[in-house]
ChimeraX commands (.cxc) that place a marker at each C-alpha (Angstrom):
marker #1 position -101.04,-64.80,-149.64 radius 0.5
marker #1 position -100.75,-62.12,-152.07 radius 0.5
marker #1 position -104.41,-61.18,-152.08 radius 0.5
marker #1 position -103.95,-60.58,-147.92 radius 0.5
marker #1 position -101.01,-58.46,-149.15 radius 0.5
marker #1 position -101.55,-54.90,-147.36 radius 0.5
marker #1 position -105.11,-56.25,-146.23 radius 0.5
marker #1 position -106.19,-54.08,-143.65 radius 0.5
marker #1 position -106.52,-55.91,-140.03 radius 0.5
marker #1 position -107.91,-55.12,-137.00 radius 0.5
marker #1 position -107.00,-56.75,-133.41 radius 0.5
marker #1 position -108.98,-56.70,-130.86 radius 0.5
marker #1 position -108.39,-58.46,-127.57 radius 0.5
marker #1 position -107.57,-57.64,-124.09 radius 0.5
marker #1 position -105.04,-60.17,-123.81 radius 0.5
marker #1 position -101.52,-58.39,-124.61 radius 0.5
marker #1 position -99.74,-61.16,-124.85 radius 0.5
marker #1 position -102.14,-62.90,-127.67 radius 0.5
marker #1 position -102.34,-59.43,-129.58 radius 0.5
marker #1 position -98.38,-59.10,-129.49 radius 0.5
marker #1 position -98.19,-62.75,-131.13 radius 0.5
marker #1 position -101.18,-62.33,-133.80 radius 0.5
marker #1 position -99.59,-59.07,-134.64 radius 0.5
marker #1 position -96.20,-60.54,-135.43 radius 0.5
marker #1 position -97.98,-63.43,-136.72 radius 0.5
marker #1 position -100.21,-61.07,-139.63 radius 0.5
marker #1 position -97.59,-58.66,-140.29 radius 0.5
marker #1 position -95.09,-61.37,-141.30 radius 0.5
marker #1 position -97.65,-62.14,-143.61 radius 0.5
marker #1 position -98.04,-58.90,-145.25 radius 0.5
marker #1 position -100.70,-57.87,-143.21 radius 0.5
marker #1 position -101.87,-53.50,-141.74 radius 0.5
marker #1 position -102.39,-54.35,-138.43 radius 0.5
marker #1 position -104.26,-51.75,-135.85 radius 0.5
marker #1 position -104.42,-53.14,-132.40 radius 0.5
marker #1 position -106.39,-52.43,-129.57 radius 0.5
marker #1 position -106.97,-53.77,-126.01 radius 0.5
marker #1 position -110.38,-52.40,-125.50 radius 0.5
marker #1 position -113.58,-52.19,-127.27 radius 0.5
marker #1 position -113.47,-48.17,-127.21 radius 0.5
marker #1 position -109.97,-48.13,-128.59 radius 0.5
marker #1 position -111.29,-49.98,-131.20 radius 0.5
marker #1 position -114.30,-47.66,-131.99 radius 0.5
marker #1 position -111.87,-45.04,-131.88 radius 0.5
marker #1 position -109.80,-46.24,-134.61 radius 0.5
marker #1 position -112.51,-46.89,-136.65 radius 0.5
marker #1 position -114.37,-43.63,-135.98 radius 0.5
marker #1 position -111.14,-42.32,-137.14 radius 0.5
marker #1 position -110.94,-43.32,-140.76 radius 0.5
marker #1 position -109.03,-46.83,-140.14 radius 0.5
marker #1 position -110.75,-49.40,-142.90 radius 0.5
marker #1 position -110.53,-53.25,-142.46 radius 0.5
marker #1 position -110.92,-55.76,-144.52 radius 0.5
marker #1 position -111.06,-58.06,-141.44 radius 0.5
marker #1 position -111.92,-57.43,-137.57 radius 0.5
marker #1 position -110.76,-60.31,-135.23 radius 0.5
marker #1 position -112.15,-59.70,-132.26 radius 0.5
marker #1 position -112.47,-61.49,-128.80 radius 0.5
marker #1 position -115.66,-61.80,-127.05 radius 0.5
marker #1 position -114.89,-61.54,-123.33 radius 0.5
marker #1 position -113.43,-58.54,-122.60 radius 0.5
marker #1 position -113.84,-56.51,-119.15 radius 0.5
marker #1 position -115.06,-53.28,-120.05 radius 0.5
marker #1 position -117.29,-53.98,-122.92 radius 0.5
marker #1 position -117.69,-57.19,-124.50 radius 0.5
marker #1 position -117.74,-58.56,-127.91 radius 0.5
marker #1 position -121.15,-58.36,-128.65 radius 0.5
marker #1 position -121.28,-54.77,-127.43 radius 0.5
marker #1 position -119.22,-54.30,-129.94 radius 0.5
marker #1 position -120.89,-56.12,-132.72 radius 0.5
marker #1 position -124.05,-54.12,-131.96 radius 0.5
marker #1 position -122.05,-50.51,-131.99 radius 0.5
marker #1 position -120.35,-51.66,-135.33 radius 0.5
marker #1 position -123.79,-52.26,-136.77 radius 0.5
marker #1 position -125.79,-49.00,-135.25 radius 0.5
marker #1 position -122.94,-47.25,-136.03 radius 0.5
marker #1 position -122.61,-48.46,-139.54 radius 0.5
marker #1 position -118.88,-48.75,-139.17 radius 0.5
marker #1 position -116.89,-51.53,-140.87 radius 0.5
marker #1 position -119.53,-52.29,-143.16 radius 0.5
marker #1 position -117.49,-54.08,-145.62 radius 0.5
marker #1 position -114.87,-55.83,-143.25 radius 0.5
marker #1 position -115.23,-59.86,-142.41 radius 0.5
marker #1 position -115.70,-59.89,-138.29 radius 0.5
marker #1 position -113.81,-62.96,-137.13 radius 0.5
marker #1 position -114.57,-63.83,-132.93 radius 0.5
marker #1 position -111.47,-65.44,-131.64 radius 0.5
marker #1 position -112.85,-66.91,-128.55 radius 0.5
marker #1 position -112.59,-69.05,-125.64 radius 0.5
marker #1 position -116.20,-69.29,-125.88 radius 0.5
marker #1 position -117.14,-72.39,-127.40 radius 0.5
marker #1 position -120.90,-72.33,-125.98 radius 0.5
marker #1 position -123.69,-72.71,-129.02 radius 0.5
marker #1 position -125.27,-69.68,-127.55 radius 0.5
marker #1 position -122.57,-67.37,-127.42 radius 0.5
marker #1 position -121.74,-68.52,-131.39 radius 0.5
marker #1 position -125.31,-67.77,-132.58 radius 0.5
marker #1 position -125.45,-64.84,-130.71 radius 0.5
marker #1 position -122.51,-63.29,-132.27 radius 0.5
marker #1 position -123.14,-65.05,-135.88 radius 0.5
marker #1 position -126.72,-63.31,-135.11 radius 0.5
marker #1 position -125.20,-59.98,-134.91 radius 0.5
marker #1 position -122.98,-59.92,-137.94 radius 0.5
marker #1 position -120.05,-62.15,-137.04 radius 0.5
marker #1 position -118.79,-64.06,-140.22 radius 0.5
marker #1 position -117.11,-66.96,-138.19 radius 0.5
marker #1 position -116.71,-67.84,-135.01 radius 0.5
marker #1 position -112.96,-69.49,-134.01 radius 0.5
marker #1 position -112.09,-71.20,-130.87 radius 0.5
marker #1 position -108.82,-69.75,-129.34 radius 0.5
marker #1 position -107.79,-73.47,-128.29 radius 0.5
marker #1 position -108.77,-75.62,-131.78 radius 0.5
marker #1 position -106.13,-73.24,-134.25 radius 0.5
marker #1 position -102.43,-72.47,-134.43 radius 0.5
marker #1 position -102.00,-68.93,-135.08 radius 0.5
marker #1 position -100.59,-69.75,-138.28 radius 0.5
marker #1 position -104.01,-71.49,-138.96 radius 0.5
marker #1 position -105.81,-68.24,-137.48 radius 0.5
marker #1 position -103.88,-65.87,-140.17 radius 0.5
marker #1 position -105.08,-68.82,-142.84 radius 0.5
marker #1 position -108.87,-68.54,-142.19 radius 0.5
marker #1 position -109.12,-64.57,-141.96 radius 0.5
marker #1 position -107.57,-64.79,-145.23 radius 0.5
marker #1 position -110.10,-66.78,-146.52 radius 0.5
marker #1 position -112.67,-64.82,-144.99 radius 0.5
marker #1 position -111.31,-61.77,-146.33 radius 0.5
marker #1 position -111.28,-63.47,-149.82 radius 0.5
marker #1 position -115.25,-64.51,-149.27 radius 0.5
marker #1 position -116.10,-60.61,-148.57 radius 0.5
marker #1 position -114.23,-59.53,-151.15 radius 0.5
marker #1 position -116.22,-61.88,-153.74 radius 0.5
marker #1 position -119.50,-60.48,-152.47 radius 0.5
marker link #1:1,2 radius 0.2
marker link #1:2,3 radius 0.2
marker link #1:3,4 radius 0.2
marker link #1:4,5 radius 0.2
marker link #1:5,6 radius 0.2
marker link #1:6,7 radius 0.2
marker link #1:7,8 radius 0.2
marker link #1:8,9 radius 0.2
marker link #1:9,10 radius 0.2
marker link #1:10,11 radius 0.2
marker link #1:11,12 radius 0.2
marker link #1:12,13 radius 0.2
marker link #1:13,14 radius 0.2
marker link #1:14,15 radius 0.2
marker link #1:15,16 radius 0.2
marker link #1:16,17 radius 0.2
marker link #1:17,18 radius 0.2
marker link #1:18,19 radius 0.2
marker link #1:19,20 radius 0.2
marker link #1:20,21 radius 0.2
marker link #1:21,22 radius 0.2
marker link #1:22,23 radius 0.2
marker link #1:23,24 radius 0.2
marker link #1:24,25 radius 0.2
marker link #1:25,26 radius 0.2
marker link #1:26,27 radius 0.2
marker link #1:27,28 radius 0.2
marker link #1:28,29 radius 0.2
marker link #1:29,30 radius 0.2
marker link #1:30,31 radius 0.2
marker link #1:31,32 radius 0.2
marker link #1:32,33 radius 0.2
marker link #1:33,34 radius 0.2
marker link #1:34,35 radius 0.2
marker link #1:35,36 radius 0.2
marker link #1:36,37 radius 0.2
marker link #1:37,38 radius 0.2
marker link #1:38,39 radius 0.2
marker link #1:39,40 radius 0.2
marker link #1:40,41 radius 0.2
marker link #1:41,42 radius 0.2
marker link #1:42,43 radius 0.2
marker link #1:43,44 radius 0.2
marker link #1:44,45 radius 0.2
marker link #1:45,46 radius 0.2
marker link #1:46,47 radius 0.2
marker link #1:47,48 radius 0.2
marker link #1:48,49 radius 0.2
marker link #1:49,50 radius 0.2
marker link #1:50,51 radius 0.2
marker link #1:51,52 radius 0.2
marker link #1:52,53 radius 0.2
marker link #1:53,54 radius 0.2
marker link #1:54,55 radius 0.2
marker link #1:55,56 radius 0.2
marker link #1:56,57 radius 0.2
marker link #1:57,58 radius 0.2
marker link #1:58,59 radius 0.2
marker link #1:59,60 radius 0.2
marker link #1:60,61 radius 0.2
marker link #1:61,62 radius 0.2
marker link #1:62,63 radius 0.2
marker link #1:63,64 radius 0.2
marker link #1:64,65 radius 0.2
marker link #1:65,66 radius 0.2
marker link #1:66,67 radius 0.2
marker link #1:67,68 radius 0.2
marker link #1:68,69 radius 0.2
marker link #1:69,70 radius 0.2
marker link #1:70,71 radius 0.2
marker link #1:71,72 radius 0.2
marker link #1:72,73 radius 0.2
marker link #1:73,74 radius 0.2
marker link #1:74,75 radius 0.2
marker link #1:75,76 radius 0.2
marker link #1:76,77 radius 0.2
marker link #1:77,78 radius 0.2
marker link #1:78,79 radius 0.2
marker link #1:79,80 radius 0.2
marker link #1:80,81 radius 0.2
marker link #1:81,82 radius 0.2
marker link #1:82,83 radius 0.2
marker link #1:83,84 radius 0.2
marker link #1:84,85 radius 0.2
marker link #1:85,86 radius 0.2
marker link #1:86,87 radius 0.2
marker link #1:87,88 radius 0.2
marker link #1:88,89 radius 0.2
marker link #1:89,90 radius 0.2
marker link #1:90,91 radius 0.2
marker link #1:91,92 radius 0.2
marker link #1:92,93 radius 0.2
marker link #1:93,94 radius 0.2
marker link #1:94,95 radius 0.2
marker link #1:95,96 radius 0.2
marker link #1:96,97 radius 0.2
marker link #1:97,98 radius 0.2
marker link #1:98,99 radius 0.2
marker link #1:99,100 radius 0.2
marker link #1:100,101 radius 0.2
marker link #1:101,102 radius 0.2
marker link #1:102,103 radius 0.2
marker link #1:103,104 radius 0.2
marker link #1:104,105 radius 0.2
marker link #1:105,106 radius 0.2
marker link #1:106,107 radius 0.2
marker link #1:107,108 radius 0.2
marker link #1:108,109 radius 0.2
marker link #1:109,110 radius 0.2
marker link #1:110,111 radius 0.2
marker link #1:111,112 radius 0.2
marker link #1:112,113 radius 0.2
marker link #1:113,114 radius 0.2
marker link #1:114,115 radius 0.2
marker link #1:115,116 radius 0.2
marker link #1:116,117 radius 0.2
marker link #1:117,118 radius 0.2
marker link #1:118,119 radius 0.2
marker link #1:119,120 radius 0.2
marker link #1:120,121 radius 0.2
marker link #1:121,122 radius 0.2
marker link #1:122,123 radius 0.2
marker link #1:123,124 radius 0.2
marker link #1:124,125 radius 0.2
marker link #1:125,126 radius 0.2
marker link #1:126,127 radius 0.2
marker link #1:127,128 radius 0.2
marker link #1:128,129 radius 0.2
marker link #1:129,130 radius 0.2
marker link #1:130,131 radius 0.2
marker link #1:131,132 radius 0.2
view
């Protein structure tokens, strides 16, 4: 894990319970975590200098959703360089082209991973962006 070492991570979900256990869950791991519970928290703290290496994001959210998001990430050129990971219930093809349409660089089903597994594959995907 040593290349995830003080990889910069941010959470974005509206579920507190899921972004108080993927928090614990990175940071054991070596992981900068920034969390948020709303999409314009999350612009916020990237408007404000904060520089991933990885967004993991949900897609249904109330006030804004997930693809909002994507689309404000790209107009706004913001987190250019990060891997965006969409940790979803979702598992409709639609949905998952529509967000791998807008820049997401995978697409993982809340229900198919451990969040063990979870930390794993935004590691990888951090490791992929960082070869490009």
């Amino acid at each position: 894990m040593d290349d995830a070492n003080k990889a910069n991570v941010l959470l974005l979900d509206d579920d507190k319970f899921l972004i108080d256990m993927y928090c614990m869950k990175f940071t054991k791991q070596g992981f900068n975590i920034e969390a948020c519970l709303a999409v314009n928290d999350a612009l916020q703290v990237l408007r404000g200098g904060f520089k991933p290496d990885a967004i993991v994001f949900d897609v249904v959210m109330p006030e804004h959703d997930g693809f909002y998001f994507l689309e404000t990430l790209k107009s706004e050129k913001l987190a250019e360089h990060a891997a965006l990971i969409a940790l979803t219930n979702e598992s409709d093809d639609a949905q998952k082209s529509r967000a791998t349409s807008l820049g997401a660089d995978r697409i993982i089903v809340k229900a198919t991973m451990i969040p063990s597994e979870v930390v794993s594959a935004v590691t990888e995907e951090i490791k992929k962006k960082k070869k490009r």
